[in-house]
C-alpha positions as CSV (number, residue, x, y, z in Angstrom):
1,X,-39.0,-45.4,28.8
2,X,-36.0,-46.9,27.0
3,X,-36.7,-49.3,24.3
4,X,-34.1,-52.3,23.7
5,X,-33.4,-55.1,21.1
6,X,-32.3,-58.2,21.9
7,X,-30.3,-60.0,19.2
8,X,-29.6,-63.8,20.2
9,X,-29.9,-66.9,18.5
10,X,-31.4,-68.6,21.7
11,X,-34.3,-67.0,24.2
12,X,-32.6,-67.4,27.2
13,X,-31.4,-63.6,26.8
14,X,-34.5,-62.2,26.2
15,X,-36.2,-63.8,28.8
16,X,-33.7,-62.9,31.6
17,X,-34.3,-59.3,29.9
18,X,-37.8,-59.4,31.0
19,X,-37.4,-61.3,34.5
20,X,-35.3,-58.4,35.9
21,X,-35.7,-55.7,33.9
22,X,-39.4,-55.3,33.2
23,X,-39.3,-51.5,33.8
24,X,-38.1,-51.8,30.4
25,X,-39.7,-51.5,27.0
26,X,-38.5,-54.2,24.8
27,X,-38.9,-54.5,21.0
28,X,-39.9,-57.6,19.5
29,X,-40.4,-59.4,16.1
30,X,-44.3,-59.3,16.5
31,X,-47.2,-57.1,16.6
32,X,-48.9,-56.8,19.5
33,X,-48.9,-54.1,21.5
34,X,-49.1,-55.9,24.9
35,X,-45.4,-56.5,26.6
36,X,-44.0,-59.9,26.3
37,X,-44.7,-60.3,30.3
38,X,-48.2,-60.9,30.1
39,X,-48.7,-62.0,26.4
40,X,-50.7,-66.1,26.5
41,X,-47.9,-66.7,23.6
42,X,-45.2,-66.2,26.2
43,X,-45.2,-70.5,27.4
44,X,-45.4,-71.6,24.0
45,X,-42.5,-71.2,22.3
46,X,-43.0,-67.7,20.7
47,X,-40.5,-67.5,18.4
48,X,-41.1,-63.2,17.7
49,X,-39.3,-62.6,21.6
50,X,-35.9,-61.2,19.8
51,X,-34.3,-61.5,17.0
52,X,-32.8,-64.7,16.2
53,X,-29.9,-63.8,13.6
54,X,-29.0,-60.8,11.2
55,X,-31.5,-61.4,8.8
56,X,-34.1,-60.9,11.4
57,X,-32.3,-58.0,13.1
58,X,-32.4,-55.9,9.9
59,X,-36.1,-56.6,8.9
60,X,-37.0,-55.4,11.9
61,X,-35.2,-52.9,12.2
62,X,-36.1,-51.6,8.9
63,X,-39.9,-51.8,9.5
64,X,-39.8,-49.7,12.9
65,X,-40.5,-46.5,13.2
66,X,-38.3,-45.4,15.3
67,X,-34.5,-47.0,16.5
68,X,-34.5,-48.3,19.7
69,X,-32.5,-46.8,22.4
70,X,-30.1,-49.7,22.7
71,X,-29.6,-53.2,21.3
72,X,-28.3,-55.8,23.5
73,X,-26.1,-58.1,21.3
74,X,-24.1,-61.6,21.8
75,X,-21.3,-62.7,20.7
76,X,-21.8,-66.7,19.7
77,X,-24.6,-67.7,17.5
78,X,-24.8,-71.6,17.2
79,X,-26.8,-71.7,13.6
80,X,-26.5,-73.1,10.6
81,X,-24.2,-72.4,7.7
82,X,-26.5,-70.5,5.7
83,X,-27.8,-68.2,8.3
84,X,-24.2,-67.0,9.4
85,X,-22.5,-63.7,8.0
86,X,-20.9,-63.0,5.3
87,X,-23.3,-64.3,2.7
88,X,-20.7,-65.4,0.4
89,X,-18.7,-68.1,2.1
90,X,-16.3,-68.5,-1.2
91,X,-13.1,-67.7,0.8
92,X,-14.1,-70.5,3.0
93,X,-12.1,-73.7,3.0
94,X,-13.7,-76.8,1.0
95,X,-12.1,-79.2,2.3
96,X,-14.9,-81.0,5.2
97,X,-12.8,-80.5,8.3
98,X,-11.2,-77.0,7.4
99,X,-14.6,-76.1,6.6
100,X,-15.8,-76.8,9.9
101,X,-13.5,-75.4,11.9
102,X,-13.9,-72.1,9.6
103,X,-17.7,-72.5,10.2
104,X,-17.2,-72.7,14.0
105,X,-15.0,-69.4,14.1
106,X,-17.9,-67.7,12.7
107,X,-20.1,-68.9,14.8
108,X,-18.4,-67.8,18.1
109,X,-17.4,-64.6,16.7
110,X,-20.7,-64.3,14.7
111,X,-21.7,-60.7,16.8
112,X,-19.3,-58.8,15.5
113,X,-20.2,-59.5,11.4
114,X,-23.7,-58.3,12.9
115,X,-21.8,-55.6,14.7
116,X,-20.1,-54.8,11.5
117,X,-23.8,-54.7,9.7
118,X,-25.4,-52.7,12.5
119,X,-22.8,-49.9,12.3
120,X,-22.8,-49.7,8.5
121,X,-26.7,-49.6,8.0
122,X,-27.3,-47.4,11.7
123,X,-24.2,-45.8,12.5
124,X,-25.8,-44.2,16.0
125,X,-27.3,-47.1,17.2
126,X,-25.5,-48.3,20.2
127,X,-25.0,-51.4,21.1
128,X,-23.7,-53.8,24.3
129,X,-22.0,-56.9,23.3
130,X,-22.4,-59.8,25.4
131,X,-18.7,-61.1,25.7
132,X,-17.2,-64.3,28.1
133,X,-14.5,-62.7,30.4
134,X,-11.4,-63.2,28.6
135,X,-12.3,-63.9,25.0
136,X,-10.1,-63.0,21.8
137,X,-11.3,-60.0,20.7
138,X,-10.2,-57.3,18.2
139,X,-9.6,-54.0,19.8
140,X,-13.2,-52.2,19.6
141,X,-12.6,-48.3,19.6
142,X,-16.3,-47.8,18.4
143,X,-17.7,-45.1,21.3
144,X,-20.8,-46.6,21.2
145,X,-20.3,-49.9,21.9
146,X,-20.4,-51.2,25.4
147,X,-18.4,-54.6,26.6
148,X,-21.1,-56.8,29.2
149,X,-18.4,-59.5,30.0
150,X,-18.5,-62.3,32.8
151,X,-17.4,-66.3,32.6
152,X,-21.3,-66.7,32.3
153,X,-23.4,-63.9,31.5
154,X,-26.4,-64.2,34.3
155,X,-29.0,-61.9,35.2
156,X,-27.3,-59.3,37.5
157,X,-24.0,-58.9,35.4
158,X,-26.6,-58.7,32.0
159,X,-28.6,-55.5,34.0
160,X,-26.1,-54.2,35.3
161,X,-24.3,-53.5,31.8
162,X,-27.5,-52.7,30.4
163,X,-28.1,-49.8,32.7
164,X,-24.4,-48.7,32.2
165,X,-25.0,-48.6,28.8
166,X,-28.2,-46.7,29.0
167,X,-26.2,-44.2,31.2
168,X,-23.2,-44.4,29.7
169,X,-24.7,-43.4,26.4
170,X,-27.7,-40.6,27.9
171,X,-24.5,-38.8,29.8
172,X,-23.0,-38.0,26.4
173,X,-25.0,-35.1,25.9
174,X,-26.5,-33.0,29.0
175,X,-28.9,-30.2,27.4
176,X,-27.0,-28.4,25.4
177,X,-23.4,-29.7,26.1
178,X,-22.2,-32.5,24.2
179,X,-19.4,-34.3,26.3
180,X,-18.9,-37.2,23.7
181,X,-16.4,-39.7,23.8
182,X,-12.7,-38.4,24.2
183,X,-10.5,-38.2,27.7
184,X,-10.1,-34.8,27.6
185,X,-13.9,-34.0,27.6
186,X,-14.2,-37.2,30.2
187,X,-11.8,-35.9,32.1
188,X,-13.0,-32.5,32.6
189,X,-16.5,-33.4,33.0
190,X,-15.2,-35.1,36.4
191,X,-12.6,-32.2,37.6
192,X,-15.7,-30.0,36.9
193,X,-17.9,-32.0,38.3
194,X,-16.4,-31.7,41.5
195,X,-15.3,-28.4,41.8
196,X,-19.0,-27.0,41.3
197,X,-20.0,-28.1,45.0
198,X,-16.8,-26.6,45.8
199,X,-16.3,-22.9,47.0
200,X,-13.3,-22.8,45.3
201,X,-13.0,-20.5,42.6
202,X,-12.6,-21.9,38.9
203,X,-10.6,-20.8,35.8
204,X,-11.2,-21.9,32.6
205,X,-9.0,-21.3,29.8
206,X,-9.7,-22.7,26.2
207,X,-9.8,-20.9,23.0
208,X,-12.1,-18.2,21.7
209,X,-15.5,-20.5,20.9
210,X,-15.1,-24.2,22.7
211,X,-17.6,-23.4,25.5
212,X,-16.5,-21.8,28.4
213,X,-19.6,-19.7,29.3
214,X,-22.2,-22.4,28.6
215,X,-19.8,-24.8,31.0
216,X,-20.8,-22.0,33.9
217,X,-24.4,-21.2,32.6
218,X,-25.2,-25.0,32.0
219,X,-23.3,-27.5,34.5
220,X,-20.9,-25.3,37.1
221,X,-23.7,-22.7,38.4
222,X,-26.6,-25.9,38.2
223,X,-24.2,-28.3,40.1
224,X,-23.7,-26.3,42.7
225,X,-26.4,-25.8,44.9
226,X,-26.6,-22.3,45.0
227,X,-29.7,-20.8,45.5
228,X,-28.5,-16.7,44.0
229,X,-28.3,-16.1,40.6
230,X,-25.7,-16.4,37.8
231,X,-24.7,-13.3,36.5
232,X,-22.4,-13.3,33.6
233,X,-20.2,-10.2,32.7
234,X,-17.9,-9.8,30.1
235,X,-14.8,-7.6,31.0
236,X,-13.4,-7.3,27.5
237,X,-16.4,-5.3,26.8
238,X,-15.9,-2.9,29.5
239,X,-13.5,0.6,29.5
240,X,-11.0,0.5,31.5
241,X,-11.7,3.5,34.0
242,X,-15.0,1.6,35.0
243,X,-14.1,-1.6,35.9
244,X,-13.6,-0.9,39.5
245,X,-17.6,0.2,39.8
246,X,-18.9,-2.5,37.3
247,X,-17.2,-4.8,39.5
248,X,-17.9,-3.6,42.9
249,X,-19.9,-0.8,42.9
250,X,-20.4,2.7,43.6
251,X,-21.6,5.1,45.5
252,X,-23.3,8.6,44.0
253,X,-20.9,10.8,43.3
254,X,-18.2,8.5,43.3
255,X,-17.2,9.6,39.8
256,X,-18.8,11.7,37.4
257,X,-22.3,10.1,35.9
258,X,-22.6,8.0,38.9
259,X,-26.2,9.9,40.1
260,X,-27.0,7.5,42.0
261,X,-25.8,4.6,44.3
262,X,-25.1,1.4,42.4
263,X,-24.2,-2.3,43.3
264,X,-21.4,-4.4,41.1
265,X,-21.9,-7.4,39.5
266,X,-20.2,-9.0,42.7
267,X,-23.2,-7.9,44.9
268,X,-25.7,-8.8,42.1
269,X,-24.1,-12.2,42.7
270,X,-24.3,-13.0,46.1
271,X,-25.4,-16.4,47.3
272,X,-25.2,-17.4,43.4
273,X,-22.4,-17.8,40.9
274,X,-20.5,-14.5,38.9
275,X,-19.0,-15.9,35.8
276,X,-16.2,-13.2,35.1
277,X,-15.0,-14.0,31.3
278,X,-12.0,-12.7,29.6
279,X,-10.3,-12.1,33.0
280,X,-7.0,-11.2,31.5
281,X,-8.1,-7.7,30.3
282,X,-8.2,-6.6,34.1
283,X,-5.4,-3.9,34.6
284,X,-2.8,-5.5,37.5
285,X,-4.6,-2.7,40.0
286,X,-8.0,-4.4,39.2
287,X,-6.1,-8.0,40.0
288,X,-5.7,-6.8,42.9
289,X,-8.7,-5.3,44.3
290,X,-10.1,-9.1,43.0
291,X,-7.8,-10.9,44.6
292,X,-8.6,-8.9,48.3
293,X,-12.5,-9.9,47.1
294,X,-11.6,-13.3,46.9
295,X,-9.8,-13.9,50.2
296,X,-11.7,-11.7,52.6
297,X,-14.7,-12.1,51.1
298,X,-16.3,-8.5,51.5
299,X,-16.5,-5.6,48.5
300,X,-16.1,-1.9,49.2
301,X,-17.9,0.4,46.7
302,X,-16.0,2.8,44.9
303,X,-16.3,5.8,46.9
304,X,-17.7,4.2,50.0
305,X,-15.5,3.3,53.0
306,X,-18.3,0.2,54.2
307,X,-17.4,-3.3,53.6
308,X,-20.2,-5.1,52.2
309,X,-20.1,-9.1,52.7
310,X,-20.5,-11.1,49.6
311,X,-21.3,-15.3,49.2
312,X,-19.9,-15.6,45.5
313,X,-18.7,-18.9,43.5
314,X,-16.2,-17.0,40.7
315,X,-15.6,-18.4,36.9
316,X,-13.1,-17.2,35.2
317,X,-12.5,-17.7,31.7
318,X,-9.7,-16.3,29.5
319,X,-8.6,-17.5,26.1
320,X,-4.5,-16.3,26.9
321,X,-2.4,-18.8,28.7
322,X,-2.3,-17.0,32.1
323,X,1.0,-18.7,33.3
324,X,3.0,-16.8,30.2
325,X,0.7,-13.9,31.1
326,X,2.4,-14.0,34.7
327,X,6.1,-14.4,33.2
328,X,5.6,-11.6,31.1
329,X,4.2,-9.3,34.1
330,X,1.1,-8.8,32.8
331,X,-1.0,-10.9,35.3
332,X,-0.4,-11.0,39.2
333,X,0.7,-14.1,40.2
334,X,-0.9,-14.0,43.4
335,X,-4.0,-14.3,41.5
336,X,-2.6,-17.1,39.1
337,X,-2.2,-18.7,42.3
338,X,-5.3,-18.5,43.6
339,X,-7.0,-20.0,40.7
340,X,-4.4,-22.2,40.0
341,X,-3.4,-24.8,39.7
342,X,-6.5,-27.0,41.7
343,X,-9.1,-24.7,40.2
344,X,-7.7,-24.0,36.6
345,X,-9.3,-26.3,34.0
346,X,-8.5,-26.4,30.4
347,X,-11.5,-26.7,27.4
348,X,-9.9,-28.4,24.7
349,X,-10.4,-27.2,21.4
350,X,-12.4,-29.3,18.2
351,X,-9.8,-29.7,16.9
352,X,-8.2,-32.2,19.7
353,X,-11.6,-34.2,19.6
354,X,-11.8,-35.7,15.8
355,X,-13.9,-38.6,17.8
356,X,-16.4,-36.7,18.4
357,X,-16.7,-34.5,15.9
358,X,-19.0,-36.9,13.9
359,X,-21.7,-36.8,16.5
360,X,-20.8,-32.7,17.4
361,X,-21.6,-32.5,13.5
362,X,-25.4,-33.9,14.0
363,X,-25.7,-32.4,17.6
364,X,-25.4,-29.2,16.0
365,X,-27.5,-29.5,13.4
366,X,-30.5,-30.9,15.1
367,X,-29.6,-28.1,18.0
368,X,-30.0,-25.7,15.1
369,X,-33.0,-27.3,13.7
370,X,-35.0,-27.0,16.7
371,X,-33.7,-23.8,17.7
372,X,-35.8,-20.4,17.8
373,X,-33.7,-18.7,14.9
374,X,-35.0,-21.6,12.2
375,X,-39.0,-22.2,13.6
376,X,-40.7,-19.8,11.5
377,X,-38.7,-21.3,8.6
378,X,-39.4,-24.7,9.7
379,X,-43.2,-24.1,10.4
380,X,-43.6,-22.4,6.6
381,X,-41.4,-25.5,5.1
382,X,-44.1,-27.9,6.8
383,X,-47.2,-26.0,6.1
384,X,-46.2,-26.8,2.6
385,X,-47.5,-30.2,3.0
386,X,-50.2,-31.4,5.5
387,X,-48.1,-32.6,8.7
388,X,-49.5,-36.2,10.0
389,X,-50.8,-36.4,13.1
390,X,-47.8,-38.6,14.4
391,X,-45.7,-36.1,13.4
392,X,-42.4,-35.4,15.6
393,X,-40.3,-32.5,15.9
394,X,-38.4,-33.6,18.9
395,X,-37.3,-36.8,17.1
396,X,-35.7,-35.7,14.0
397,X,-32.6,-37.2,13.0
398,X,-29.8,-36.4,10.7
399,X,-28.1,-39.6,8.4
400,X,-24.2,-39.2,7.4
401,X,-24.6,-41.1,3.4
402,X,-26.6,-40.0,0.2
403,X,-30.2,-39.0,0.7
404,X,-32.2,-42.7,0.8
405,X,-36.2,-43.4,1.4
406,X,-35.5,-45.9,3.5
407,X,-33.6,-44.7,5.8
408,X,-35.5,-40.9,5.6
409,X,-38.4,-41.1,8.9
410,X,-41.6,-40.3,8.2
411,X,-42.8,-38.5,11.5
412,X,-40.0,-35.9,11.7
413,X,-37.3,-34.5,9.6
414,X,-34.2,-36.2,8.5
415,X,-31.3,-34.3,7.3
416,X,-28.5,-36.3,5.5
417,X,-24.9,-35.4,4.8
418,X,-23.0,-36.8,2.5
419,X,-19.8,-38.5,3.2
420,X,-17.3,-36.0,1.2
421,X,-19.1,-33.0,3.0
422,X,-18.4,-34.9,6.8
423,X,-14.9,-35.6,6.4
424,X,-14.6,-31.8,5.1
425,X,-16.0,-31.0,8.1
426,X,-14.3,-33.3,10.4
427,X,-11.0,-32.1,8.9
428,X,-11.7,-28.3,9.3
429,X,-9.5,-26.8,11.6
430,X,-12.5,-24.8,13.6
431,X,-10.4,-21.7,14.8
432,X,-13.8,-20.5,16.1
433,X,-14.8,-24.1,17.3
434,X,-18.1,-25.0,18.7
435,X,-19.2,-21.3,18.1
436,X,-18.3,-21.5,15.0
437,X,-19.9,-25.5,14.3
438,X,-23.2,-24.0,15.8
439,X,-23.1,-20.9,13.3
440,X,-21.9,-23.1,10.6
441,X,-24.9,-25.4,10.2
442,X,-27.6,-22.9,11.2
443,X,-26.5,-21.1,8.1
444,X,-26.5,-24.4,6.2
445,X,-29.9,-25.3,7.4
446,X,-31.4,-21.0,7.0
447,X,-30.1,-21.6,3.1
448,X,-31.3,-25.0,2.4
449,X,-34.6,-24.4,4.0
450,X,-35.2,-20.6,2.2
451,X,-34.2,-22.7,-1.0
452,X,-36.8,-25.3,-0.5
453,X,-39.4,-22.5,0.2
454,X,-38.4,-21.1,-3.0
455,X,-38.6,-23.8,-4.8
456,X,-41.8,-24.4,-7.3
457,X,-43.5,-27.5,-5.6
458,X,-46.3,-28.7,-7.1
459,X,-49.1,-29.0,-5.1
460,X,-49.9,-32.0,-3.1
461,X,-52.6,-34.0,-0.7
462,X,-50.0,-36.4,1.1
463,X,-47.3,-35.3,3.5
464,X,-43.7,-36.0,2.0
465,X,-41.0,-37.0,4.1
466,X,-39.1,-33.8,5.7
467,X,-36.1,-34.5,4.1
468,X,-33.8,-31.8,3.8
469,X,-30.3,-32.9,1.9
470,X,-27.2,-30.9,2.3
471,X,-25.0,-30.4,-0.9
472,X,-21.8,-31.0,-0.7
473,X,-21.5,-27.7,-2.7
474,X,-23.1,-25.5,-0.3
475,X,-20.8,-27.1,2.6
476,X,-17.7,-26.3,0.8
477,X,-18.7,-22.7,-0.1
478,X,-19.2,-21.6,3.8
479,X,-16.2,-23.8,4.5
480,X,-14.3,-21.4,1.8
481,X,-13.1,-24.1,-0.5
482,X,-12.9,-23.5,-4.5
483,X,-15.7,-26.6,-5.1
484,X,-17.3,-30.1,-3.8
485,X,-15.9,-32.9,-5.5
486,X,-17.7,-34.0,-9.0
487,X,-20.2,-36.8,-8.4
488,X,-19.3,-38.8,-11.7
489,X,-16.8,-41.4,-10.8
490,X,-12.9,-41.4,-12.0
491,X,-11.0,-43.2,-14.1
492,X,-7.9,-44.1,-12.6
493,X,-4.6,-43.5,-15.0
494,X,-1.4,-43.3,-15.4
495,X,-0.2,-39.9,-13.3
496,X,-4.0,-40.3,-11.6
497,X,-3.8,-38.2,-7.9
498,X,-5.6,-39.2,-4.3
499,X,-6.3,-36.3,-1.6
500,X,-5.1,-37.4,1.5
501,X,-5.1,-35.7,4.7
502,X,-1.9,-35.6,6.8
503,X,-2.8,-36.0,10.7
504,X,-0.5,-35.6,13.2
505,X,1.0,-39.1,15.0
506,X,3.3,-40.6,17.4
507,X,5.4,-41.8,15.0
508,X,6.6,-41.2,11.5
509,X,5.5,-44.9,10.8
510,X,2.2,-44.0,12.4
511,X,1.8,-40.8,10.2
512,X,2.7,-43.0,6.5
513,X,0.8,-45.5,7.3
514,X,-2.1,-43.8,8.0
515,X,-1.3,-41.9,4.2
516,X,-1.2,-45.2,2.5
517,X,-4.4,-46.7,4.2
518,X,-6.4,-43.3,2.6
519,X,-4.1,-44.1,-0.7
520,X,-5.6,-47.7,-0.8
521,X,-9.1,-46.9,0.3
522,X,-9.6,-44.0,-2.5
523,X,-7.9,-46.5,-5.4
524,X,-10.3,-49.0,-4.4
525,X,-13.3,-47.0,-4.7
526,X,-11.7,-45.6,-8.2
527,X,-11.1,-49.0,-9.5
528,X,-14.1,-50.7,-8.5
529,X,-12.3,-53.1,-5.9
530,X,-9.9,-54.2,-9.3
531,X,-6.9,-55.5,-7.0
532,X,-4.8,-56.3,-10.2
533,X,-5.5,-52.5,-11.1
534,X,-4.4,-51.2,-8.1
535,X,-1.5,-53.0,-8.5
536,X,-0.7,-51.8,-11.9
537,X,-1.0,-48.1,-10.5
538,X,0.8,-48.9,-7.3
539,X,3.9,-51.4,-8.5
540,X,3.7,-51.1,-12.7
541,X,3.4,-54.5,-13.1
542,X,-0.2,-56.6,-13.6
543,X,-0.5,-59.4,-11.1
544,X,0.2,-58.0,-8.1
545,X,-3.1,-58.2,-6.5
546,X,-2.2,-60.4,-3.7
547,X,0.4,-58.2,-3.3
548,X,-2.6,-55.1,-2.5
549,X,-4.5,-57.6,-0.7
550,X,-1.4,-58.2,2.1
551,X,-0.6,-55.0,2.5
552,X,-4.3,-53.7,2.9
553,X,-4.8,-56.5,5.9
554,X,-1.6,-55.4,7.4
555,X,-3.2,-51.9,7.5
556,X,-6.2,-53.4,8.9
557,X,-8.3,-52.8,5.9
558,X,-11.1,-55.4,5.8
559,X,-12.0,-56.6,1.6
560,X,-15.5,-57.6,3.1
561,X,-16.0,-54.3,4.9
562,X,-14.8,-52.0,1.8
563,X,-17.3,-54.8,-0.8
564,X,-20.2,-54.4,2.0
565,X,-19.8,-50.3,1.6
566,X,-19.8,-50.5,-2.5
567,X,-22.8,-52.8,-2.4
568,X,-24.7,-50.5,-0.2
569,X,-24.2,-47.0,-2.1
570,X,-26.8,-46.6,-4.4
């Protein structure tokens, strides 16, 4: 059952939360383990329902053992000067009336510093943001925040976006496809969708690696109702001269080896789903013989004058554009036709989803951590310690930062990588995409765990935490860089250099701009968030810092965001 976390300054939330959506689990600030329903301290002005203001939020959340599945958030906070976000209030006005105003900006804007706090301490947890319809609010492109917004939120709008949110957020990943956030996925999640309850036949192209099998194997032959089997046949792996009989059979005698009477991979199908990939290597004679299968319906074994009726759903695959295929001659385009254009799909490659390649990173890893390949590693790397009885294999986690005990769990493993190592990754080109992301970090995992094993551990009688911490070092060597950058910090100087990396934009002004916010970021990290001495590597001249400071909020760089990061790195 989901659990949720109200944060609200007031009850009213909380207790509309449990009025209409009791199926529910809700967290709350206290420590009994009866639901707030039926708790005697309900009437009496429990103040332990929710939590009440950031500082409460993070205690919380720091003390559970587990995350809960989503935290419901609102926007205004009507409290007092000292509990509102930031902390330091310096750049507030002092003068009594300016102040006030200032104060009461923060207060109605006050869920987005805890936003801002949420995301920076638990970067996964996902959130729905009680908004008024209408109200002033920066453009959110976080993925995992969800917009609940009505002139008054009441009961039916707040469930309703709850359970959108719970949906929203469980649809990301199905088994072992990660959909994630971006349009192109969305949008062929729906064309797919549809087409498996279709009889239509489907082509998929995409490159060599972003999915196209476990698309048929995992949604398209599920989806559509069909009670045969899914047979799966690749025809790059088969010779030429015996396509005809892999595909529809044969009868003894037929050719020379065939001893006995065979059925193709179209027969083996019937009433089920054939997923035929690489369809381009079929010879233009094999097109054809396909294409009389797939408007009459009936096969005819090679050396056999029967027609044999077959029920088939086809998937085709191919990692060649088929349309310059056709123009060149080299595919019929008859058949291009009938797979195209309704029924032709494109898988985009990881390289047109940066978004999600954050959460591909850790879907991969914990796919590869409880995959069949790593559990006898796994099982030796816990029977090195004794394993609590609480422990949890299906709830690891993996943490994008430096290793940390507090944010390491103590019932199943965590696995942190560092910041240098995920932007590596996020800015690798993947030419072998999601095969080669799921091949990537088993090997990362096989090594790091065979070196822990090796390791001399000193014996001990309480379980450690299964932390496992990738090295940057070991992530740039099966990347094929030279080195991972050196941990020590550096001294900014005259002729000092910042690694950027050039994306591709709309715009020219799009493309600099996005250069000069990684310029500014990197100096302020090298310079300790000195504004004066970015200004004096930037312009030559001392006393230009509000000079920095201007352009860095016209980039949309936030001081209090970039101070917030510093203090929290260890």
């Amino acid at each position: 059952m989901p659990r949720l976390l109200v944060i609200d300054d007031q009850d009213h939330t909380v207790e509309m939360c449990h009025r209409h959506l009791p199926e529910l689990d809700w967290v709350t600030r206290c420590d009994r383990p009866m639901p707030c329903q039926v708790c005697e301290e309900r009437d009496r002005g429990c103040p332990l329902k929710c939590a009440h203001d950031w500082a409460e939020a993070r205690e919380l959340l720091t003390r559970l053992p587990a995350l809960p599945d989503l935290v419901v958030l609102d926007l205004h906070f009507a409290l007092p000067e000292e509990r509102l976000l930031p902390e330091d209030k310096g750049e507030l006005p002092a003068a009594p009336r300016a102040r006030a105003q200032a104060l009461e900006a923060l207060r109605r804007t006050q869920g987005l510093h805890i936003l801002e706090r949420l995301r920076a301490e638990w970067p996964t947890l996902p959130v729905v943001l009680l908004t008024a319809t209408g109200a002033d609010l920066p453009e959110l492109v976080d993925p995992l925040v969800y917009l609940c917004a009505n002139e008054v939120v009441d009961s039916r709008t707040l469930a309703g976006g709850i359970w959108r949110a719970l949906e929203l957020h469980h649809t990301a990943q199905e088994g072992p496809i990660f959909w994630g956030k971006s349009r192109a996925m969305a949008d062929l999640r729906r064309a797919l969708a549809t087409l498996s309850r279709s009889p239509l036949p489907v082509l998929l192209e995409g490159e060599t690696g972003t999915g196209k099998s476990w698309l048929a194997e995992h949604f398209l032959h599920p989806r559509s109702g069909a009670k045969g089997p899914l047979v799966v046949t690749d025809l790059s792996t088969v010779p030429a001269a015996l396509l005809p009989a892999h595909l529809f059979g044969a009868r003894r005698g037929a050719y020379t080896g065939a001893i006995e009477d065979s059925a193709g991979v179209f027969e083996q199908a019937d009433g089920g789903t054939l997923f035929l990939d690489e369809i381009a290597n079929l010879d233009l004679d094999a097109q054809r013989q396909l294409l009389l299968v797939l408007e009459r319906g009936v096969v005819t074994r090679l050396g056999d004058v029967r027609p044999r009726p077959v029920r088939v759903k086809v998937v085709a695959a191919t990692n060649q554009d088929v349309a310059r295929l056709v123009a060149e001659g080299r595919f019929r385009a008859d058949l291009h036709m009938r797979l195209s254009p309704a029924t032709r799909l494109r898988v985009p490659a990881l390289r047109e989803r940066r978004e999600d390649l954050p959460d591909l990173v850790r879907f991969a890893l914990l796919e590869a951590l409880s995959s069949e390949a790593l559990l006898p590693l796994v099982r030796s790397f816990l029977a090195r310690f004794p394993t609590p009885d609480d422990f949890r294999p299906d709830a690891s986690a993996v943490v994008f930062g430096r290793p940390s005990a507090r944010t390491a769990r103590t019932d199943a493993f965590t696995v942190f990588l560092g910041k240098w190592a995920l932007d590596r990754l996020c800015a690798h080109p993947w030419p072998g995409n999601q095969r080669e992301l799921r091949m990537l970090t088993t090997h990362v995992l096989t090594l790091l765990l065979l070196e822990q094993l090796e390791a001399e551990v000193p014996a001990r009688t309480a379980r450690a935490p299964a932390v496992l911490a990738i090295p940057d070092a070991l992530v740039a060597r099966l990347l094929g860089e030279a080195e991972a950058p050196r941990t020590q910090p550096v001294r900014a100087g005259p002729g000092s250099t910042v690694e950027v990396r050039v994306q591709a934009g709309q715009s020219f002004s799009r493309v600099a701009a996005d250069v000069e916010r990684q310029v500014l970021e990197a100096l302020y990290e090298r310079t300790a968030g000195d504004l004066d001495r970015m200004g004096e590597l930037l312009l030559g001249q001392r006393g230009a810092a509000r000079r920095v400071h201007v352009r860095m909020n016209q980039l949309g760089l936030s001081l209090r965001a970039l101070r917030g990061r510093r203090a929290r790195e260890p």
